[in-house]
C-alpha positions in Angstrom: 34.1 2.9 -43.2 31.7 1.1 -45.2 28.8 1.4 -42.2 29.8 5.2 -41.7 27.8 6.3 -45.0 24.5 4.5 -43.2 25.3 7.1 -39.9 22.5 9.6 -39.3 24.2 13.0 -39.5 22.5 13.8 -35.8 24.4 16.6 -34.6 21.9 17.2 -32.2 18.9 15.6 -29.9 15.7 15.5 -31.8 13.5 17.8 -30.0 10.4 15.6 -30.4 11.6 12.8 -28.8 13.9 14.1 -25.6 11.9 14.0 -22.5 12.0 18.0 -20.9 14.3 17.6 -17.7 12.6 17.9 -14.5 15.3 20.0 -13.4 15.7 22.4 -15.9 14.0 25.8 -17.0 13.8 26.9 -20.1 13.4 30.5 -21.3 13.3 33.0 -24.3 13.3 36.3 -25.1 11.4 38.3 -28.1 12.1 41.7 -28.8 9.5 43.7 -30.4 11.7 45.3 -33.4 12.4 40.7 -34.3 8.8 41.0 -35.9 9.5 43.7 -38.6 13.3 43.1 -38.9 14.5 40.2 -41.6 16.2 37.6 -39.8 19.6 38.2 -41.4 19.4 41.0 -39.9 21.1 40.1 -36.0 23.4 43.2 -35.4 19.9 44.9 -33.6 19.8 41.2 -31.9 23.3 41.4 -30.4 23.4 44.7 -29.4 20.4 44.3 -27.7 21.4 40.8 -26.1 24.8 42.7 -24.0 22.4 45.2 -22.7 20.5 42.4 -21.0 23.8 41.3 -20.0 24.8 44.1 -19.0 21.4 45.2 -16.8 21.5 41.6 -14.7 24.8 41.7 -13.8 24.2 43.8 -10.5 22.1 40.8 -9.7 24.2 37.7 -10.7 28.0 38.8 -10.0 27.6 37.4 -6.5 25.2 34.6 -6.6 26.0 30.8 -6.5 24.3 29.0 -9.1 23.5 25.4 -7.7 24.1 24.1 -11.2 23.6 26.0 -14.3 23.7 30.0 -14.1 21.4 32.2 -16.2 22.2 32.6 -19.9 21.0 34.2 -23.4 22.2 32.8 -26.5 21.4 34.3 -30.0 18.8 32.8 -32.1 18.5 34.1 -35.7 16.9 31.4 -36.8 13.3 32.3 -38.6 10.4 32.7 -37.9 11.1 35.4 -35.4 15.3 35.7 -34.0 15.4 35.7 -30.4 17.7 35.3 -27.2 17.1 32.0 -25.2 18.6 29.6 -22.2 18.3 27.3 -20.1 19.3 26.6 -16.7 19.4 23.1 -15.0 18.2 24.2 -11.2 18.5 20.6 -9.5 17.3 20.4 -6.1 17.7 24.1 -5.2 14.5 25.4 -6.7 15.1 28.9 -5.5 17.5 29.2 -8.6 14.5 28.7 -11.1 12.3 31.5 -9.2 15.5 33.9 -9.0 15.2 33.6 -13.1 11.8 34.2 -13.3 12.6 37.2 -11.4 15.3 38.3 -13.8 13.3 38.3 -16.1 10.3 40.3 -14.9 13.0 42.6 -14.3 14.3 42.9 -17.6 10.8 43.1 -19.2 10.4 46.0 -16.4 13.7 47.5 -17.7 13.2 47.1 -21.9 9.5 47.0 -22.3 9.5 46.0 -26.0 10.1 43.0 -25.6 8.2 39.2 -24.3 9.2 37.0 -22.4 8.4 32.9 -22.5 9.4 30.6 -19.4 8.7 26.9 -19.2 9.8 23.8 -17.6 8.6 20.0 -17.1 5.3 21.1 -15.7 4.5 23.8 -18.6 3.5 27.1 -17.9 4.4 26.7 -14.1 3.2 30.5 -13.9 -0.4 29.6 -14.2 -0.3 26.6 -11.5 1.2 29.5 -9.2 -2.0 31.7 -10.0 -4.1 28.5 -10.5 -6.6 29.9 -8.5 -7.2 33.7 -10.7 -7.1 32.0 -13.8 -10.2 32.1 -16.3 -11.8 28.1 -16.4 -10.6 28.4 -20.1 -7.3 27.9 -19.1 -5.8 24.2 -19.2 -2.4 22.7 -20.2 -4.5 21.8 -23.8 -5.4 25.7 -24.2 -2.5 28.0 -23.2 0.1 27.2 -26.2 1.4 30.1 -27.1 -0.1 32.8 -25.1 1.4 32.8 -21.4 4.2 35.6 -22.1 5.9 38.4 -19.4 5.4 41.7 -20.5 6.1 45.0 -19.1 6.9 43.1 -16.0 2.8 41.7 -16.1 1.6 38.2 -17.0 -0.2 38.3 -19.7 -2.0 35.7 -21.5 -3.4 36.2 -25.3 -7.6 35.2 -24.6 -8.9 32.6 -26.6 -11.9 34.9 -28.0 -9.3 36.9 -30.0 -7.4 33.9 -31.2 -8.1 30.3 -31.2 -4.7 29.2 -31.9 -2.2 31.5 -32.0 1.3 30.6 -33.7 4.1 32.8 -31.7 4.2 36.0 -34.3 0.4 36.4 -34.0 0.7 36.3 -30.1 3.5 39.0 -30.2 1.6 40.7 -32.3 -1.5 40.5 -30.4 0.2 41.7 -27.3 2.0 44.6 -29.2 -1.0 46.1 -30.2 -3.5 45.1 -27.3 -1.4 44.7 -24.5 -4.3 45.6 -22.8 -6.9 43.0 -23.9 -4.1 40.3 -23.1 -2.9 41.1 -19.7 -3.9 39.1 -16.8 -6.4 39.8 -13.8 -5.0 42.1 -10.6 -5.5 38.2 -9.0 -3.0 37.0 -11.1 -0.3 39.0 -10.7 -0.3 39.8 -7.2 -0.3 35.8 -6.8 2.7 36.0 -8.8 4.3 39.2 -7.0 4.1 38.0 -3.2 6.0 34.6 -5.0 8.5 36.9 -6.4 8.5 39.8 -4.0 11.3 38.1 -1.7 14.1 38.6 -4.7 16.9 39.5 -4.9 17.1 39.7 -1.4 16.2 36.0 -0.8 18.9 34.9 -3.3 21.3 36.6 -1.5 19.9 34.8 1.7 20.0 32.0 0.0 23.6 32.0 -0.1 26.0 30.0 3.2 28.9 30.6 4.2 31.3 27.8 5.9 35.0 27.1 7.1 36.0 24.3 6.2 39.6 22.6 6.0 40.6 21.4 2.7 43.7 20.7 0.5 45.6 23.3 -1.0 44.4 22.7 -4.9 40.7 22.9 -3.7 41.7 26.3 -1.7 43.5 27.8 -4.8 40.8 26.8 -7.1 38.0 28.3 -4.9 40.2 31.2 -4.5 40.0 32.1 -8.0 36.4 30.5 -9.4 34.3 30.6 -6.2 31.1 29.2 -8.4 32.9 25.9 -9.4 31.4 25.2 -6.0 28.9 23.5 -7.9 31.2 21.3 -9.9 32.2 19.9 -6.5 29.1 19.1 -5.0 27.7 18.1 -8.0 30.7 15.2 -8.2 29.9 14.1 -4.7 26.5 14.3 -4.7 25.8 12.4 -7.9 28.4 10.1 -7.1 28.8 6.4 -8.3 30.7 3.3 -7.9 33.0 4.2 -10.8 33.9 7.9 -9.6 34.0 6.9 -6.2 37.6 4.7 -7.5 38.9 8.2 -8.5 38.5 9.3 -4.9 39.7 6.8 -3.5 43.0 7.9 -5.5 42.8 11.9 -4.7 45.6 12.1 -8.0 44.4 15.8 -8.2 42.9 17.0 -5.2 44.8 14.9 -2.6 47.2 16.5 0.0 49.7 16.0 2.7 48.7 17.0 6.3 51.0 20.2 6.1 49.0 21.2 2.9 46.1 21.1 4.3 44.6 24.9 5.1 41.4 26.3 6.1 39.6 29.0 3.9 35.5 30.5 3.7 33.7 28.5 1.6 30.8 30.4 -0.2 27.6 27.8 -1.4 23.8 27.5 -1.8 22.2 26.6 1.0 20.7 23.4 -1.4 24.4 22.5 -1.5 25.0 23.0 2.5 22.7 20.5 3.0 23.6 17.5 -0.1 27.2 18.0 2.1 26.1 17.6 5.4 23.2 15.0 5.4 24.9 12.7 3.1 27.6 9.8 5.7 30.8 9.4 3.9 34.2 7.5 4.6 36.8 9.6 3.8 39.8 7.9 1.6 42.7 6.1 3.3 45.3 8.5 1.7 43.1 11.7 2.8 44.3 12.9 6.0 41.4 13.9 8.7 42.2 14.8 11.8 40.7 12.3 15.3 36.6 12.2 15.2 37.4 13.7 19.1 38.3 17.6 18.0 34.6 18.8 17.6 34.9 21.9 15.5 37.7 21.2 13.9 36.7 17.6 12.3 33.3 19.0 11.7 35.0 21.5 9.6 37.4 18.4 7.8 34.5 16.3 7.3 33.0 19.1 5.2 35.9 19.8 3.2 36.9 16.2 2.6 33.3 15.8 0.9 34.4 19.0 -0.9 37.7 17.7 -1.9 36.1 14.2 -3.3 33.5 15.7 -5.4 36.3 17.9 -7.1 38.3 15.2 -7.6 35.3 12.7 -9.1 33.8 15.6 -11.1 37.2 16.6 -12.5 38.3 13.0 -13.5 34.7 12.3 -15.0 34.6 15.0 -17.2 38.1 14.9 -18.6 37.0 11.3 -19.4 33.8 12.4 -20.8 35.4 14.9 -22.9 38.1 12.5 -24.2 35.6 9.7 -24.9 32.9 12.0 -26.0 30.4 10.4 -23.4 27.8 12.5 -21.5 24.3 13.5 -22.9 25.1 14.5 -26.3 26.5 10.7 -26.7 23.5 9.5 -25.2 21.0 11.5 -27.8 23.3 10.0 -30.9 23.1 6.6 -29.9 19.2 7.2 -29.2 19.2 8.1 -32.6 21.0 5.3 -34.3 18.9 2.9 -32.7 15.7 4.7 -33.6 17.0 4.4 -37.5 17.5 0.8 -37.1 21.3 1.1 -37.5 21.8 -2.0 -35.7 19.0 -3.8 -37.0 18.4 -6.1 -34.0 21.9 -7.2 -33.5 22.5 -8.6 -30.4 24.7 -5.9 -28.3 28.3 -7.6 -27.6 28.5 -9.5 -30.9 31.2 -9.1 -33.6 28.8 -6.8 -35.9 27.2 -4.9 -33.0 30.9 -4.0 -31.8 32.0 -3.5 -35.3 29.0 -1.3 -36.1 29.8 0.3 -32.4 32.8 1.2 -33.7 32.3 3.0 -36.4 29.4 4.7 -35.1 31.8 6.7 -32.4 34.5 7.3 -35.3 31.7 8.8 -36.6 31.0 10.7 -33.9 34.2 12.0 -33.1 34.3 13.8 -36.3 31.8 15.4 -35.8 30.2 18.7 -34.6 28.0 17.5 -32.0 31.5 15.5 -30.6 33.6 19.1 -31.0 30.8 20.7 -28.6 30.1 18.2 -25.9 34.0 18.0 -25.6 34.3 21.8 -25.5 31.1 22.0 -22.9 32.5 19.2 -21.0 36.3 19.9 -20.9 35.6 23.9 -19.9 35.5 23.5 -15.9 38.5 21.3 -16.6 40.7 23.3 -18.4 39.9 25.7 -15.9 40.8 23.6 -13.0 44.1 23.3 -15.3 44.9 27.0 -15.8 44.5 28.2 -11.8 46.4 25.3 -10.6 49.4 26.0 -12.8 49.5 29.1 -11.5 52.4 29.8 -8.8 50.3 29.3 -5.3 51.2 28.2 -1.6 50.3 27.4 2.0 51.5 30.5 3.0 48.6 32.2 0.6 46.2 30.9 3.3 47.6 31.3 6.4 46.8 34.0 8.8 43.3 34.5 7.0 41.1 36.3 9.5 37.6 33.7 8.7 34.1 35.4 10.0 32.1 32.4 11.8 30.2 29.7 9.4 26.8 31.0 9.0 24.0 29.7 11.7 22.5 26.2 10.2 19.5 25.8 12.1 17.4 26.3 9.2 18.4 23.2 7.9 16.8 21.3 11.3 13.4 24.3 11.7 12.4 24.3 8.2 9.0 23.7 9.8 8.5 26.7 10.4 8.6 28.2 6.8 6.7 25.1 5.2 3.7 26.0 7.7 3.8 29.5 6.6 3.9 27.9 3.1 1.1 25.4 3.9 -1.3 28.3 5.4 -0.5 30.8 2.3 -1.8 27.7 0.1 -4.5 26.8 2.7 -6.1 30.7 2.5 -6.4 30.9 -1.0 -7.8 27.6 -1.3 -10.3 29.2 1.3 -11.0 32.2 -0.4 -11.5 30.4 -3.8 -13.8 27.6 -2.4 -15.9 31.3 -0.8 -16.1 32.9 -3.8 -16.9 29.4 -6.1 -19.8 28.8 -3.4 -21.2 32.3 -3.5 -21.1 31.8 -7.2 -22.5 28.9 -7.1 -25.6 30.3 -4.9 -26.3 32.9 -7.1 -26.8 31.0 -10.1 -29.1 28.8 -7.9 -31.3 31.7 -6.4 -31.5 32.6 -10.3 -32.2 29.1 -11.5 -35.4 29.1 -8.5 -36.7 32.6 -8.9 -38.5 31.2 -11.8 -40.1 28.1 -9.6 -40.2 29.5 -6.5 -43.8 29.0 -5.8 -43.2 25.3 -6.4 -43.0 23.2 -3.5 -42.0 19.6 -2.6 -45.6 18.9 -1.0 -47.1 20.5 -4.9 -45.2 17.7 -6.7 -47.3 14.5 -7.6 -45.8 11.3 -6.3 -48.0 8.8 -8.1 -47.6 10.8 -11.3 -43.9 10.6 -10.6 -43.8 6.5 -10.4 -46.1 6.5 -13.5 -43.7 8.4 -15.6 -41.1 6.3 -14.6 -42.6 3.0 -15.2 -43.5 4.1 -18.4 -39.5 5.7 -19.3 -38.7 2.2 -18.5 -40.7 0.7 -20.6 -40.2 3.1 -23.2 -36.7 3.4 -23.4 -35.3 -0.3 -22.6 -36.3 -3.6 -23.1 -34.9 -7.5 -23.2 -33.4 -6.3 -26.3 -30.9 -3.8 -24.8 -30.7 0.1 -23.9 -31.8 2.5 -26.6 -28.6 5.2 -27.7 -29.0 8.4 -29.1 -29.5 8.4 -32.8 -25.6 9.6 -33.3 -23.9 7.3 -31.9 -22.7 4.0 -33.8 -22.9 1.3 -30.8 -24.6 -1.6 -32.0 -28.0 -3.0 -30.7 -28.0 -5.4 -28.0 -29.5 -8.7 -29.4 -31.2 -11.0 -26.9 -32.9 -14.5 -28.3 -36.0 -14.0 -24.9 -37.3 -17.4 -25.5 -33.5 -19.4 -25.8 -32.5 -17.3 -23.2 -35.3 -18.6 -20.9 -35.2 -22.4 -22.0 -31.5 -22.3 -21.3 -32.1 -21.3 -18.0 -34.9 -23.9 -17.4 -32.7 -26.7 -18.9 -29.8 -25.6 -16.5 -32.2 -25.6 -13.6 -33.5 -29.0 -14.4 -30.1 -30.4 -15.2 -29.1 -29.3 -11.9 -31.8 -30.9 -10.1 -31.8 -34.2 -11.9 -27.8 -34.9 -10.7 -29.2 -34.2 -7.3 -31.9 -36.5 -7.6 -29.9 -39.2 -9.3 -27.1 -39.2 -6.1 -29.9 -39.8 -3.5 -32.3 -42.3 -5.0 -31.7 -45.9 -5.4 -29.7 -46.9 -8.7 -33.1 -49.3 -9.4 -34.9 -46.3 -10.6 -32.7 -45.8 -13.5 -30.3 -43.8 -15.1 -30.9 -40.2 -14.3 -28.4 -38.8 -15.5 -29.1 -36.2 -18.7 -26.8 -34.7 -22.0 -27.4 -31.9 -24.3 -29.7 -33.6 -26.5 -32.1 -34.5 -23.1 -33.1 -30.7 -23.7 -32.9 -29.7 -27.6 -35.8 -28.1 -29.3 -38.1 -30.2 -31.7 -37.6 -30.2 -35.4 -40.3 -27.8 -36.1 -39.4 -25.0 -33.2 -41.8 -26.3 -30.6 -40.5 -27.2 -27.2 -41.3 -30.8 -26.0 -42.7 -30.9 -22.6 -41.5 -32.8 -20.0 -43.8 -32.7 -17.1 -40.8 -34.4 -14.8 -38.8 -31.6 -15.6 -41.3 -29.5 -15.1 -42.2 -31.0 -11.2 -38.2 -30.6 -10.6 -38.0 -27.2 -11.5 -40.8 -26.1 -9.5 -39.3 -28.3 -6.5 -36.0 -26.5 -6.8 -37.6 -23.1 -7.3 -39.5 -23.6 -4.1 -36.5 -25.1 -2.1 -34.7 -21.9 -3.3 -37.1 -19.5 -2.2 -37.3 -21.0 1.4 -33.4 -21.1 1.8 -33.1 -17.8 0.4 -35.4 -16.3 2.9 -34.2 -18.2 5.9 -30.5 -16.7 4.9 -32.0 -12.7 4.6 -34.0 -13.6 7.9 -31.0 -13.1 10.0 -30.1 -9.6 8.3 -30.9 -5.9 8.4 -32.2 -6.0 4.4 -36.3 -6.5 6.0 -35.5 -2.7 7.6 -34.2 -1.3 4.4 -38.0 -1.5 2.3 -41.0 -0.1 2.7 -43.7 -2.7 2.6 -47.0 -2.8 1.7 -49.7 -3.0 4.5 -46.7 -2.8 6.9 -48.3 -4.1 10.3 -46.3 -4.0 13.4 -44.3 -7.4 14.7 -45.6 -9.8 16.9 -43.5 -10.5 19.9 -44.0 -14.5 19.9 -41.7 -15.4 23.7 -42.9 -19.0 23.1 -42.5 -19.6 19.6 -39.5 -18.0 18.2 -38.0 -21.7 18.1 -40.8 -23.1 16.2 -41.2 -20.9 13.5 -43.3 -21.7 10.9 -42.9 -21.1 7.2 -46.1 -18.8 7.8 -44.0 -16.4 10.2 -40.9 -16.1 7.7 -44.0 -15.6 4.7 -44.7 -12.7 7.0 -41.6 -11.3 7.6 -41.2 -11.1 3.8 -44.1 -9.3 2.8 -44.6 -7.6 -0.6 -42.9 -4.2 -0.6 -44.2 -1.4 -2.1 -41.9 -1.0 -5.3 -43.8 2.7 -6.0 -42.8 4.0 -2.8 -39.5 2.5 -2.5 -38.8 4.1 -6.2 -40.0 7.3 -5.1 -37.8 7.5 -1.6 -34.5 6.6 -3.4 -34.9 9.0 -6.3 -35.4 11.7 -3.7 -32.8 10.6 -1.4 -30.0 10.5 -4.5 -31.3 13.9 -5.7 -31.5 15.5 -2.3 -28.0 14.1 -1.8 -26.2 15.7 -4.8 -26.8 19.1 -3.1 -28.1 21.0 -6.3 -25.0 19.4 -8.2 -25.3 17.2 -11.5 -25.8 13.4 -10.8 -27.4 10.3 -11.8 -30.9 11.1 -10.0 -30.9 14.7 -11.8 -29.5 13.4 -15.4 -32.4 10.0 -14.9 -35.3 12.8 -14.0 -33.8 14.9 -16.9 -34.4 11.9 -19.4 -38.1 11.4 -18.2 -38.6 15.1 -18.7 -39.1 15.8 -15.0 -38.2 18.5 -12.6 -37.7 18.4 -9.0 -37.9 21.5 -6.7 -35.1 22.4 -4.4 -35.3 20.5 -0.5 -35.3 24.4 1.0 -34.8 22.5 4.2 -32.1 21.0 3.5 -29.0 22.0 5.6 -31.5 23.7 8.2 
């Protein structure tokens, strides 16, 4: 046990490093008396957490969780003891609203006392009122203040405190509940989500017949909610577990064993069963695919009968071994410390160190809990089925009808509804944000209102902007702000422009060298054909000079002869623009006159002017690159009043 000393004593998942289940919602609970109380002190603390208990239970007796129900554990722990939980909700998301409708209802029923509720999207309350909230509100900003209270949101404001720990939040609330709670918008958003409970939980309830073996009938018989455990098994089934089906050691039956019983589940659950094709076992009886009803009603309870029997074998395994998350977490850990300092997994030291990292973990308390968590269902399972039980317990059973399943094929119906409830208070928030948006515009114009677009000086404007040009950049970069530490842009002008030359000329001369006759020399050029001088000046070379100008031209007439087929004449506004000529006879001969014509000057003053108006008239009023540029060159531009008309 010479590696056991180097064990981390992780008895449990680092908080900082687990990634918050998508599926799981987490709450607690902070009575008011925690803040003045010492924390020793937890008698106060678990009286008050069997009244809670004790006030839900109306509400919960009945209901099928689809995975985890609703639960408070005791946290004396300082700063502040509280109750908390946490409920894994899967794909039946009613569950997690059901909770946040507990717990309104308790802070409704005890109201000294707050209330915190969170899962993998964060305050999930605010993105259901997204559209009441204050702009202050973001995911960076609401730490510690989103709270239910006296069956109300309420949310400590930022003016009051910047960044509240959880005591000065409680606090805050306890003495200006007032001040902190939330906007008549907000809440009714979050009472029409809420206003369906409890009766939708109990709607959300099915009710089947199904035919199943006897140990499944007994078991449901006496633990109704271990349901869950079933579909769970089949549902989240694998190659491994799907070998302990094919076994049935636990669940299996003969024909004559077989019975037929009510089988109460989520509707979540209905639907994972049904939609999901499975081949039942060879040494699972099922009656012929031709009875209708009846195999309908076998199908569903084989699926039944499987996940018991995966989920039951799993997590006696699990529990024996010690595998499941809390394994998971500890090994996370040991590699995070570098227990296995690189080793390659499968080796001798990797299994040795392997070894006495679960001997390790056996021993301890994280081990003892996992094991009990894990084993629970399946001591259960254990207890019931030991119990004396028999066909005959089930026969005769008078069975109402399974519960209509057309909602399962017509959801469509409901996610419209959905869809439209979204869809009008995206409307009404779009209204109000325009009308808002008008006002402060009428009140940003009063003040100009005699200014008009025919007042404003055009040739004043291209001025200014020639000259913010000239001002503000240069071949030597773009000026920053004073603050900022980006370092100039440094651009050699005269290099820069010899380079370019030399390239040009190099280019020409290879041309010039293929086509001529090989009498006339060797053309062909290197680096030092175009260095500078000793002393910095540039030595002239009037053949270079003849070629560059010979390219440059050649350049200019294929560059125009390309652009004389496209649309990019139309797009400029041209200086002493004269009408075309309609030439019927000499559109095949045309000269390099006619395309000189076609690409007359164009009037860079106007053309500057038209595009800074059409980008500002374009952003509506909004900010934008037109307004920000006119903002730099200290200009102003009056409202297009026509715009829209």
């Amino acid at each position: 046990m010479e590696a056991a000393a180097a064990l981390p004593n992780t008895q449990s998942a680092p908080s900082s490093s687990s990634r918050i289940p998508d599926d799981t919602v987490f709450y607690s609970i902070y009575p008011d008396f925690s803040l003045s109380k010492p924390p020793s002190d937890v008698d106060a603390l678990i009286s008050f957490h069997l009244q809670i208990l004790d006030f839900i239970q109306p509400y919960v007796s009945d209901y099928i969780w689809q995975h985890q129900q609703f639960n408070l554990s005791i946290s004396p722990n300082p700063p502040i003891p509280h109750l908390y939980g946490k409920s894994k909700f899967g794909d039946n998301l009613d569950d997690e609203w059901f909770i946040v409708f507990l717990l309104f209802e308790i802070s409704r029923q005890f109201p000294s006392l707050s209330v915190r509720i969170s899962d993998s999207d964060g305050e999930f309350l605010l993105i259901e009122a997204a559209y009441s909230l204050p702009r202050w509100i973001n995911p960076e900003t609401s730490s510690n203040r989103v709270f239910i209270r006296q069956s109300a949101l309420h949310v400590v404001p930022m003016a009051r405190l910047s960044n509240p720990t959880i005591s000065e939040a409680l606090q805050f609330m306890i003495d200006h509940g007032e001040e902190s709670r939330a906007s008549d918008a907000v809440q009714s958003a979050l009472g029409r989500r809420i206003s369906e409970y409890p009766e939708r939980a109990r709607a959300n309830i099915y009710r089947a017949n199904v035919r199943v073996p006897l140990p499944v009938a007994q078991v449901l018989k006496h633990e109704p909610c271990l349901i869950a455990l079933a579909v769970e098994g089949f549902y989240d089934r694998d190659i491994d577990s799907m070998k302990h089906a094919a076994r049935m050691e636990k669940f299996g039956g003969r024909e004559e064993e077989m019975v037929r019983v009510s089988v109460r589940m989520s509707r979540a659950m209905y639907a994972q069963l049904v939609q999901q094709m499975f081949q039942a076992p060879r040494v699972y009886p099922m009656p012929p695919r031709g009875d209708g009803p009846v195999y309908v009603e076998a199908e569903l309870g084989m699926k039944i009968a499987c996940g018991f029997e995966m989920a039951y074998q799993e997590r006696w395994l699990a529990g024996v071994e010690g595998k499941g998350s809390g394994l998971d977490a500890y090994m996370d850990s040991l590699e995070r410390s570098g227990y296995f300092e690189g080793l390659m997994p499968g080796s001798k030291e990797h299994r040795r160190r392997m070894e006495n990292a679960m001997e390790y973990y056996r021993k301890s308390e994280l081990f003892s809990r996992m094991s009990k968590t894990l084993n629970a269902p399946v001591r259960r399972i254990d207890e019931i089925l030991t119990s004396p039980h028999s066909v005959d317990d089930f026969r005769g059973l008078d069975l109402p009808p399974s519960d209509d399943d057309s909602w399962l094929y017509n959801g469509e119906d409901e996610l419209n509804s959905a869809i439209l409830e979204r869809q009008k208070e995206m409307e009404i928030y779009e209204s109000q944000r325009s009308k808002n948006q008008k006002s402060r515009k009428q009140k940003g114009t009063d003040h100009s209102s005699d200014m008009q677009l025919d007042d404003f000086d055009l040739g004043n404007f291209a001025k200014t902007m020639q000259a913010f040009v000239d001002k503000v950049s240069s071949y030597e970069g773009a000026e920053v702000p004073q603050n900022r530490d980006s370092k100039e842009v440094e651009l050699d002008a005269d290099r820069f422009i010899k380079d370019m030359e030399s390239a040009l000329g190099h280019m020409d001369r290879e041309d010039t060298a293929q086509g001529a006759d090989s009498e006339e020399g060797d053309s062909s050029s290197s680096d030092l054909d175009f260095d500078e001088s000793e002393d910095g000046s540039d030595v002239g070379d009037p053949l270079d000079e003849d070629m560059g100008n010979t390219f440059m031209n050649s350049y200019s007439d294929a560059l125009k002869e390309e652009l004389k087929a496209t649309t990019l004449k139309k797009s400029f506004i041209r200086a002493n623009e004269q009408p075309a000529v309609n030439d019927k006879e000499g559109t095949s001969n045309a000269s390099k006159e006619d395309m000189d014509e076609d690409f007359t000057p164009v009037d860079v003053d106007v053309n500057l002017v038209k595009s800074l108006l059409d980008s500002f008239s374009s952003q509506q009023g909004l900010p934008g690159p037109a307004s920000n540029l006119l903002g730099l060159m200290g200009l102003q531009l009056p409202q297009d009043a026509s715009k829209g008309k």
